[in-house]
N, CA, C and O atoms as a Tinker XYZ file with bonds, in Angstrom:
   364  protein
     1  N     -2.047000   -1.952000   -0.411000    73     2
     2  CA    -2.456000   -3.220000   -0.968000    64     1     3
     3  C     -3.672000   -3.713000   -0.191000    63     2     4     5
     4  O     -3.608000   -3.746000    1.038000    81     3
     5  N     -4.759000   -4.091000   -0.821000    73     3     6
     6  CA    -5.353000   -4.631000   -0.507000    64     5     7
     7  C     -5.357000   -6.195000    0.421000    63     6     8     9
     8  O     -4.663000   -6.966000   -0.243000    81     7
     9  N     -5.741000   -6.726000    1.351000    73     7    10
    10  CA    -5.478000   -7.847000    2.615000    64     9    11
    11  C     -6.656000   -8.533000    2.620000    63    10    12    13
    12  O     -7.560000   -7.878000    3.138000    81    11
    13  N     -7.159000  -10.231000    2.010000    73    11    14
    14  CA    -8.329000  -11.001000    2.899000    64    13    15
    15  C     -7.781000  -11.052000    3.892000    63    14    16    17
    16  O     -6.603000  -11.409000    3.907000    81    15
    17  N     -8.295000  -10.793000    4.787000    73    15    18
    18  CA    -7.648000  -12.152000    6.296000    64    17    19
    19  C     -8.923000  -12.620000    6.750000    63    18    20    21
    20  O     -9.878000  -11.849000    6.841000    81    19
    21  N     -8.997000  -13.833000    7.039000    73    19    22
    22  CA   -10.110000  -14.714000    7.338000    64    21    23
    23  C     -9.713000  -15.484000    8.697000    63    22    24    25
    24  O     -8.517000  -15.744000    8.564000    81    23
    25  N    -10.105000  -15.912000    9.795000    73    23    26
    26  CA   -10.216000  -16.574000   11.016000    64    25    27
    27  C    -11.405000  -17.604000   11.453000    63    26    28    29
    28  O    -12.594000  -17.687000   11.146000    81    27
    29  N    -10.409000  -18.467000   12.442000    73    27    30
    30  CA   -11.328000  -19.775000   12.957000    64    29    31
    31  C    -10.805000  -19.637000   14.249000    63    30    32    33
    32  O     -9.803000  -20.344000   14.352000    81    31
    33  N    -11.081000  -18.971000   15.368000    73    31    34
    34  CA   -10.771000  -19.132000   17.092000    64    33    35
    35  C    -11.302000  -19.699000   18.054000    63    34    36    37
    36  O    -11.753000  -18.769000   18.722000    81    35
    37  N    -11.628000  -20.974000   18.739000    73    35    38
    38  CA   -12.258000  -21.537000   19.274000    64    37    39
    39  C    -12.652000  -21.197000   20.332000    63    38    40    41
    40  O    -13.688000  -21.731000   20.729000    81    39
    41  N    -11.910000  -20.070000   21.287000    73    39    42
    42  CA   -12.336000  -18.862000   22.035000    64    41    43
    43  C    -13.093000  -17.912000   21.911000    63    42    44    45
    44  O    -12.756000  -17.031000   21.120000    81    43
    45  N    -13.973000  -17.819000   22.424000    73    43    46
    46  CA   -14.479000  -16.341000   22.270000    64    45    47
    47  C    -14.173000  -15.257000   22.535000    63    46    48    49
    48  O    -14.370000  -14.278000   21.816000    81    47
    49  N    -13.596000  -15.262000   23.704000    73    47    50
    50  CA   -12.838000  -13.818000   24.475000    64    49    51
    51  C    -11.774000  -13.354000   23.500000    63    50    52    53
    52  O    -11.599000  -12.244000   22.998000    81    51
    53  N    -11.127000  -14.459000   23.368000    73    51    54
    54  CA    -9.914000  -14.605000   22.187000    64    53    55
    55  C    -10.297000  -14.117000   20.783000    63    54    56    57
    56  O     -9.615000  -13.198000   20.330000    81    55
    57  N    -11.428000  -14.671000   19.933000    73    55    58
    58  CA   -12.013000  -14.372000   19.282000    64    57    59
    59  C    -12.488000  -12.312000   18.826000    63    58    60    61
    60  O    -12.253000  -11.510000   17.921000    81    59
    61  N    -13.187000  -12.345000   20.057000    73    59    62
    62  CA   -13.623000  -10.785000   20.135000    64    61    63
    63  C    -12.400000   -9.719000   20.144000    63    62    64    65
    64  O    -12.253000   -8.539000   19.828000    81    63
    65  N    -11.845000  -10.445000   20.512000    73    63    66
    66  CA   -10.553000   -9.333000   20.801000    64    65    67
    67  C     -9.881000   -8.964000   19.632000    63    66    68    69
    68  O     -9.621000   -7.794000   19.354000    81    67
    69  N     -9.457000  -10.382000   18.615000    73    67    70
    70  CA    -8.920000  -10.310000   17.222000    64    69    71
    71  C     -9.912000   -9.416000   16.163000    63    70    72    73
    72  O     -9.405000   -8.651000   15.342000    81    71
    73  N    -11.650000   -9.636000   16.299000    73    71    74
    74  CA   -12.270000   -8.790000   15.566000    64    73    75
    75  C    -12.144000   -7.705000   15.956000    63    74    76    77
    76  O    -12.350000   -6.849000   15.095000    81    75
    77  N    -11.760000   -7.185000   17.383000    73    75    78
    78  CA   -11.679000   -5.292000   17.583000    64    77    79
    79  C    -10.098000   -5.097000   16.956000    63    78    80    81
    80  O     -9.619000   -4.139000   16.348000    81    79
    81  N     -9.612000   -6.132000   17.273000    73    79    82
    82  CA    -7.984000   -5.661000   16.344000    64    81    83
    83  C     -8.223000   -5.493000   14.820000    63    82    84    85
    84  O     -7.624000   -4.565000   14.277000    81    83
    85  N     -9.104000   -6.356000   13.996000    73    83    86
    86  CA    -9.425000   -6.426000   12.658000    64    85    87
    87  C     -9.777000   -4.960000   12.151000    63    86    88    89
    88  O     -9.134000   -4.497000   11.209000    81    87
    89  N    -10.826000   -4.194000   12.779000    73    87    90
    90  CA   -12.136000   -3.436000   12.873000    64    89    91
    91  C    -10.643000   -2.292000   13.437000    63    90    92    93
    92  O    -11.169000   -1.193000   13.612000    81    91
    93  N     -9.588000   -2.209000   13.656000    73    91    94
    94  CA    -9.206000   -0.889000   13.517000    64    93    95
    95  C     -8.139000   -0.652000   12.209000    63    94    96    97
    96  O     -7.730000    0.443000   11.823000    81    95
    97  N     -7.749000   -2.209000   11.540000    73    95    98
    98  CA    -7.179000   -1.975000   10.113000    64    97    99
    99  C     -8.236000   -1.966000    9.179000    63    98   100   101
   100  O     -7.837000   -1.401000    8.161000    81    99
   101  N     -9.779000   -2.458000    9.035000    73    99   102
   102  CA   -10.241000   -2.520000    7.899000    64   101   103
   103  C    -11.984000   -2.939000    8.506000    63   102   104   105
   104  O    -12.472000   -2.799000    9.628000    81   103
   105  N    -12.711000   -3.601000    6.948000    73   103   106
   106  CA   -13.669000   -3.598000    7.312000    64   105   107
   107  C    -14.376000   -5.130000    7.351000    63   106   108   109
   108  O    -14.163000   -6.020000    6.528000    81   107
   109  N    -15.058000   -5.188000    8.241000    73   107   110
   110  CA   -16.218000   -6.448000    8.352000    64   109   111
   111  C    -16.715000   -6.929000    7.017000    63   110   112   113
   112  O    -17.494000   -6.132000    6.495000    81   111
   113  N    -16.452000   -8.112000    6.268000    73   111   114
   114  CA   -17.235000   -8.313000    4.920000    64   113   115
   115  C    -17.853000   -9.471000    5.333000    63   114   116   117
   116  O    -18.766000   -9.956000    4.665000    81   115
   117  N    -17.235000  -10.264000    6.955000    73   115   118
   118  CA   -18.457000  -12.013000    6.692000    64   117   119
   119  C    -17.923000  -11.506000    8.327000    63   118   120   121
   120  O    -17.402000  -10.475000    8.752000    81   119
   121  N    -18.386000  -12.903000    9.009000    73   119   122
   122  CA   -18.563000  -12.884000   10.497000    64   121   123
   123  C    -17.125000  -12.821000   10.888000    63   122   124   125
   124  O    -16.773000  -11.964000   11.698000    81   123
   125  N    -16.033000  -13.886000   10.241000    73   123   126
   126  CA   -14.987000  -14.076000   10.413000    64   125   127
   127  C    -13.866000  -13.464000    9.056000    63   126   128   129
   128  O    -12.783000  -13.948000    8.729000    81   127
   129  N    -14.317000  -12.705000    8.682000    73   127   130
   130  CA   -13.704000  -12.133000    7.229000    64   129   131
   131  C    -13.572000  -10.812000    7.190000    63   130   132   133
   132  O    -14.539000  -10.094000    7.446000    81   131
   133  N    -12.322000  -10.283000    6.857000    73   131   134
   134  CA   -12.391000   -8.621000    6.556000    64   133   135
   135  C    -11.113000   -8.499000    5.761000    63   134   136   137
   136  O    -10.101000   -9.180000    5.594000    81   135
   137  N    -11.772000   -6.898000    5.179000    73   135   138
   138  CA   -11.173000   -6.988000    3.923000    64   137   139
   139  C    -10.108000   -5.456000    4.740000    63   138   140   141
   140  O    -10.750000   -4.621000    5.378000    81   139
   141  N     -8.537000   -5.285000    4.602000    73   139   142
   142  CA    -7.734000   -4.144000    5.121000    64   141   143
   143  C     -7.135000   -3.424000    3.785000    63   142   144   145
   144  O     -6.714000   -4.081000    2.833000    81   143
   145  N     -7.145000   -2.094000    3.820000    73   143   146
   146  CA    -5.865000   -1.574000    2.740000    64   145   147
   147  C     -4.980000   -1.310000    3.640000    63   146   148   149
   148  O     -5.279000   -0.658000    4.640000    81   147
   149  N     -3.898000   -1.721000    3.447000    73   147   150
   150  CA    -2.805000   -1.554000    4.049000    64   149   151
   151  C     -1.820000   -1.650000    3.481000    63   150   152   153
   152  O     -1.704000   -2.543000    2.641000    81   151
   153  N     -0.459000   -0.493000    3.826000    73   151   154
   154  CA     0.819000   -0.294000    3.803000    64   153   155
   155  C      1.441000   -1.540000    4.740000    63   154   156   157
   156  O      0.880000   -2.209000    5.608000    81   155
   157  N      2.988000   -1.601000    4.165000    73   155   158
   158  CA     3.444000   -2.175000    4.325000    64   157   159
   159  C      3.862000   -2.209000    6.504000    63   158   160   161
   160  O      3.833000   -3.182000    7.257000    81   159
   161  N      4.197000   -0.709000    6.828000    73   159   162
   162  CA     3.778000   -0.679000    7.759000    64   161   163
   163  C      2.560000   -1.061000    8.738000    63   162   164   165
   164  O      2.662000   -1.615000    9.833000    81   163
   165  N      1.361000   -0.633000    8.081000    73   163   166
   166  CA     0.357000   -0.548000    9.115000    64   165   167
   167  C      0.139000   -2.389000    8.914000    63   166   168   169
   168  O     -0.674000   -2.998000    9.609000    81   167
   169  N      0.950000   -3.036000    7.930000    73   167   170
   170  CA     0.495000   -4.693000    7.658000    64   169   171
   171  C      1.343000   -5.108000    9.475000    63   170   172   173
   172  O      0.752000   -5.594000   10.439000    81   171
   173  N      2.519000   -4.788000    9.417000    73   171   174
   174  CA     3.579000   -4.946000   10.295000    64   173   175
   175  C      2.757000   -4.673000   11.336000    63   174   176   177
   176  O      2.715000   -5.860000   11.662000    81   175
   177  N      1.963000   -4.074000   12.264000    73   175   178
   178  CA     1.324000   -3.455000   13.450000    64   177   179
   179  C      0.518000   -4.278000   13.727000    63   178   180   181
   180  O      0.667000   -4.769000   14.846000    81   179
   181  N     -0.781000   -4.849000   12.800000    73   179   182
   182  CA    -1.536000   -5.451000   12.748000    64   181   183
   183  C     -1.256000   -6.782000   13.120000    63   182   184   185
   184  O     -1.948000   -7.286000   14.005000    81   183
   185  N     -0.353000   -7.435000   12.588000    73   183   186
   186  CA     0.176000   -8.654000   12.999000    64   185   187
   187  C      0.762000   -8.601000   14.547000    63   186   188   189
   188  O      0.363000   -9.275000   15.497000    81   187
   189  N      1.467000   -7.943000   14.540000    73   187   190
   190  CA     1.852000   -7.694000   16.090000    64   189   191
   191  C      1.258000   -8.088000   16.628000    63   190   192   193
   192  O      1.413000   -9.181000   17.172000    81   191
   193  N     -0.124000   -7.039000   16.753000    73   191   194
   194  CA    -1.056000   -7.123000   17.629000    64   193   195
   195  C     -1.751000   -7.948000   17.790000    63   194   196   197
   196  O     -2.388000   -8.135000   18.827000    81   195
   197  N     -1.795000   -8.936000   16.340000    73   195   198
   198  CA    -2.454000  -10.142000   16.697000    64   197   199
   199  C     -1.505000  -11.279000   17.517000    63   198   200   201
   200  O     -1.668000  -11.998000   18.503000    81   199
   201  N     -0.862000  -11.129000   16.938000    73   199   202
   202  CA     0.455000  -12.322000   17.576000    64   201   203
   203  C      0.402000  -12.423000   18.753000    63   202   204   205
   204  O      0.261000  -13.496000   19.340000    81   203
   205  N      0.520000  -11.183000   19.354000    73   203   206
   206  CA     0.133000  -11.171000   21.353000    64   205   207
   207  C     -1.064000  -11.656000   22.041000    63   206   208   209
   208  O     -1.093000  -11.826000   23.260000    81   207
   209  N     -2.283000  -11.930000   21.078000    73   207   210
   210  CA    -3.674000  -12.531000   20.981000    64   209   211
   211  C     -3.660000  -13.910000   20.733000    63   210   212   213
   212  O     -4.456000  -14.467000   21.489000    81   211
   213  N     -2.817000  -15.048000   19.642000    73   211   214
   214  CA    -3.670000  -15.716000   19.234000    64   213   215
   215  C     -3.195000  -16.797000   20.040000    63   214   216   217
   216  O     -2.689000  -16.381000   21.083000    81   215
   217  N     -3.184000  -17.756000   19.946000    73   215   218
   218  CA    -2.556000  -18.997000   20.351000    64   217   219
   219  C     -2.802000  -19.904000   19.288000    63   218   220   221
   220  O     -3.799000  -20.547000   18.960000    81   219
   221  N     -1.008000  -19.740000   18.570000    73   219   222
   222  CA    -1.014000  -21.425000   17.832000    64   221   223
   223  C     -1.438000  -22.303000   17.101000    63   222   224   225
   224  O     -1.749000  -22.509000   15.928000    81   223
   225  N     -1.343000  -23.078000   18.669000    73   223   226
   226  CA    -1.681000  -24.136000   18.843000    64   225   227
   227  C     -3.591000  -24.517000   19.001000    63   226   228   229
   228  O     -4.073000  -25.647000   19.077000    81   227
   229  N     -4.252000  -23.382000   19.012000    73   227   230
   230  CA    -5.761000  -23.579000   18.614000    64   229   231
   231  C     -5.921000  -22.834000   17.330000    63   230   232   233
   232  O     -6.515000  -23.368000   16.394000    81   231
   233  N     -5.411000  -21.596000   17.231000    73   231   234
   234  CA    -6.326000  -20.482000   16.292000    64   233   235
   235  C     -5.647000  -20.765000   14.624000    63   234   236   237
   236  O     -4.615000  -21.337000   14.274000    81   235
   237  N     -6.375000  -20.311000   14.098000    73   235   238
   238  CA    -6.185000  -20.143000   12.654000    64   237   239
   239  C     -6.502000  -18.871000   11.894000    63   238   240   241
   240  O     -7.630000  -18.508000   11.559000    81   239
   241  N     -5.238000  -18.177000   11.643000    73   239   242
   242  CA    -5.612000  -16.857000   11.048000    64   241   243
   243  C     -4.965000  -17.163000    9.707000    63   242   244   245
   244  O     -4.181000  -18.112000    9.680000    81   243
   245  N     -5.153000  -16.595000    8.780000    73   243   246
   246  CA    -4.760000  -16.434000    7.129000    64   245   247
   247  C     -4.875000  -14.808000    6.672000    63   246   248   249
   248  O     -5.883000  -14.105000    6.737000    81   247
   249  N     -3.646000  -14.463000    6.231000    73   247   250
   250  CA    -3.840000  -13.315000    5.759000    64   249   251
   251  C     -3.304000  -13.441000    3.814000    63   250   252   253
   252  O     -2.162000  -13.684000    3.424000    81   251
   253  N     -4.414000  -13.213000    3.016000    73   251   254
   254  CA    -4.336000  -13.319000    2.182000    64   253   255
   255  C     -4.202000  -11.813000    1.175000    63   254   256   257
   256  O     -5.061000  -10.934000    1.244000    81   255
   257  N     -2.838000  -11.700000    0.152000    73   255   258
   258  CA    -2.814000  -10.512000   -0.144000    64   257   259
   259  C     -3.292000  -10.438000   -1.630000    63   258   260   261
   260  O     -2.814000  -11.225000   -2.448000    81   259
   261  N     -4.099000   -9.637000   -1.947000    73   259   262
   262  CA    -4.089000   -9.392000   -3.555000    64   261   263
   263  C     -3.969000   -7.924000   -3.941000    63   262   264   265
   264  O     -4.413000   -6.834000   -3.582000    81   263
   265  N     -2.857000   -8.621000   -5.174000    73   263   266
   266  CA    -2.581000   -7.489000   -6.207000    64   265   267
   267  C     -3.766000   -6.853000   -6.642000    63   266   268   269
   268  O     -4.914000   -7.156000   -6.320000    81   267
   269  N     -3.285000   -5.665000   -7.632000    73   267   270
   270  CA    -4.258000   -4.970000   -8.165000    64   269   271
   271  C     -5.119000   -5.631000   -9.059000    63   270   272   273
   272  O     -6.340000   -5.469000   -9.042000    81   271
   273  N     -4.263000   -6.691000  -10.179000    73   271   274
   274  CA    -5.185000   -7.457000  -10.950000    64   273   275
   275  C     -6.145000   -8.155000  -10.095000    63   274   276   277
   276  O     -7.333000   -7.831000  -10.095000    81   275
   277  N     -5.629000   -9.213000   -9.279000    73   275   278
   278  CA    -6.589000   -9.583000   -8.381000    64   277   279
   279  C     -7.451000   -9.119000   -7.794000    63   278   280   281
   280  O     -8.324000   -9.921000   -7.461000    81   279
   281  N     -7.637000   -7.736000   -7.402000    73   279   282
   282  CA    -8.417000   -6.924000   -6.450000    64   281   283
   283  C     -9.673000   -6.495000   -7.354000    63   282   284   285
   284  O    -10.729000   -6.131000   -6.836000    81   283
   285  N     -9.521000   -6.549000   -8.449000    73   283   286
   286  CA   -10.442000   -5.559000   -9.465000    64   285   287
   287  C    -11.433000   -7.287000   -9.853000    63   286   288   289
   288  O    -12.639000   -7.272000  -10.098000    81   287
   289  N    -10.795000   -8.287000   -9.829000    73   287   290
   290  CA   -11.786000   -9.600000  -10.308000    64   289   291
   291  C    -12.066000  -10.265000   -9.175000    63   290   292   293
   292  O    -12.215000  -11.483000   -9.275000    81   291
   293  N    -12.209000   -9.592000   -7.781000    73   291   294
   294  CA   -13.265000   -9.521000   -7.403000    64   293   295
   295  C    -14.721000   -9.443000   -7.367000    63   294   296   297
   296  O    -15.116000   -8.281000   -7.278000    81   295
   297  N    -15.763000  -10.445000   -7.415000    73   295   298
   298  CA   -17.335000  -10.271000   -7.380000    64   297   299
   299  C    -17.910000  -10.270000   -6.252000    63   298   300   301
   300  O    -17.462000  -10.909000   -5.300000    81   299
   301  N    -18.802000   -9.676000   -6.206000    73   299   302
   302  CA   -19.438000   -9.896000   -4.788000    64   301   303
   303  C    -20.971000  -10.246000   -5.228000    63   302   304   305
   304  O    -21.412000   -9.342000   -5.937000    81   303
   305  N    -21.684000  -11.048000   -5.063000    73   303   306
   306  CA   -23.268000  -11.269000   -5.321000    64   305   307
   307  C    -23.880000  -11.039000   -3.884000    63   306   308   309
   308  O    -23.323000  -11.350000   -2.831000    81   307
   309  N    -24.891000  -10.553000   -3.990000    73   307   310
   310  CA   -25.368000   -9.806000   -2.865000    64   309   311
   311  C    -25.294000   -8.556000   -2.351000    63   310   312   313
   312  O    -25.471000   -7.568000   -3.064000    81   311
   313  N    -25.009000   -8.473000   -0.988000    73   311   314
   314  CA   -25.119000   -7.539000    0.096000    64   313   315
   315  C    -23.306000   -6.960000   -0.123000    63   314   316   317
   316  O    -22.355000   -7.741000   -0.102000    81   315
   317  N    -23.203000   -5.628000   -0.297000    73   315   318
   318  CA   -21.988000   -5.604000    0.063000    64   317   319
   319  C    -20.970000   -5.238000   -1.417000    63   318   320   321
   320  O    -21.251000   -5.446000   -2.597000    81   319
   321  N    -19.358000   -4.449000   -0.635000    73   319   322
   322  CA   -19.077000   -4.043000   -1.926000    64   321   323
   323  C    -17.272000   -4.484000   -1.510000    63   322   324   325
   324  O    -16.922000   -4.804000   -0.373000    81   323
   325  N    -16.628000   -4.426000   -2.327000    73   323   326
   326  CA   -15.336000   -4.305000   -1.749000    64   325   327
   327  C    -15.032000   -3.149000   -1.107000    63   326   328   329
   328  O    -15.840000   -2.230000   -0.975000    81   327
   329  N    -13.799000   -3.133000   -0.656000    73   327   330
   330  CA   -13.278000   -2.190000    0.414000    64   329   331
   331  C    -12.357000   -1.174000   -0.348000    63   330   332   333
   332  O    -11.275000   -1.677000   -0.650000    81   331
   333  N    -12.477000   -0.204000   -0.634000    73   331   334
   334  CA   -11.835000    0.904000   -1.626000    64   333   335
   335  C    -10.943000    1.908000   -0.699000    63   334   336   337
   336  O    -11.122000    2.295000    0.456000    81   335
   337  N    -10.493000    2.027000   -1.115000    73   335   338
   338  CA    -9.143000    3.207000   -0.219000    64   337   339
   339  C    -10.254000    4.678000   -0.191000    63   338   340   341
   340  O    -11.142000    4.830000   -1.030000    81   339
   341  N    -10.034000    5.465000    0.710000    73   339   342
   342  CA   -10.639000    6.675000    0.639000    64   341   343
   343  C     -9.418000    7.429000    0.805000    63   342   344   345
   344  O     -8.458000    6.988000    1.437000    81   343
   345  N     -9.450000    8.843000    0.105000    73   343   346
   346  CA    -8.982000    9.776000    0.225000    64   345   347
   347  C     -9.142000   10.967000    0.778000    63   346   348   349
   348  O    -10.039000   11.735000    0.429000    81   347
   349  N     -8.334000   11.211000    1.639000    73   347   350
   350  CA    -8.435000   12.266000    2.652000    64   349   351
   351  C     -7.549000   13.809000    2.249000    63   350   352   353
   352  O     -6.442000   14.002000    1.747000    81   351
   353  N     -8.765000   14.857000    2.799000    73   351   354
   354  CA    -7.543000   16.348000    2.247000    64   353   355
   355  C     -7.854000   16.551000    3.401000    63   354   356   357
   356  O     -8.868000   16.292000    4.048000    81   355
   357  N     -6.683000   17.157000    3.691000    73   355   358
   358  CA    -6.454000   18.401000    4.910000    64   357   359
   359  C     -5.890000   19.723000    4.339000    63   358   360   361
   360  O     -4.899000   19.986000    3.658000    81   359
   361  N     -7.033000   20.558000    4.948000    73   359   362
   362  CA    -6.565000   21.634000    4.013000    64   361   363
   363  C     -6.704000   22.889000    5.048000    63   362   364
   364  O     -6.410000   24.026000    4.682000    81   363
């Protein structure tokens, strides 16, 4: 399934740390915005890892999920495309 998650951290250290956590489920689409495909598992990990990061009582994270209908009425004007699953062979 496709994941917005969007952030507001008034830290920076704090901050940087949540974008290298972001940047290993998915990809950069705004400064504070990225777009993840993720299983239900790798959703579970991700949070974790943020949870041990954020604080509360300052930060603001949102993880927003869309369905397939939703995912496809997506527009983007400009720079930039949505985030598409790739497929991998091992052969």
């Amino acid at each position: 399934m496709l994941y917005l998650i969007s952030y507001d951290i008034p830290d920076t250290p704090r901050r940087t740390k949540v974008a290298k956590i972001l940047k290993d489920f998915g990809d950069r689409v705004q400064y504070s915005v990225f777009e993840c495909l993720l299983d239900g598992e790798l959703l579970e990990k991700m949070r974790s890892r943020l949870e041990k990061v954020l604080v509360e009582a300052e930060d603001s994270l949102r993880i927003y999920a869309l369905c397939g209908k939703c995912e496809k009425g997506v527009t983007v004007i400009g720079q930039g495309e949505v985030s598409k699953e790739e497929k991998y062979y091992i052969l």
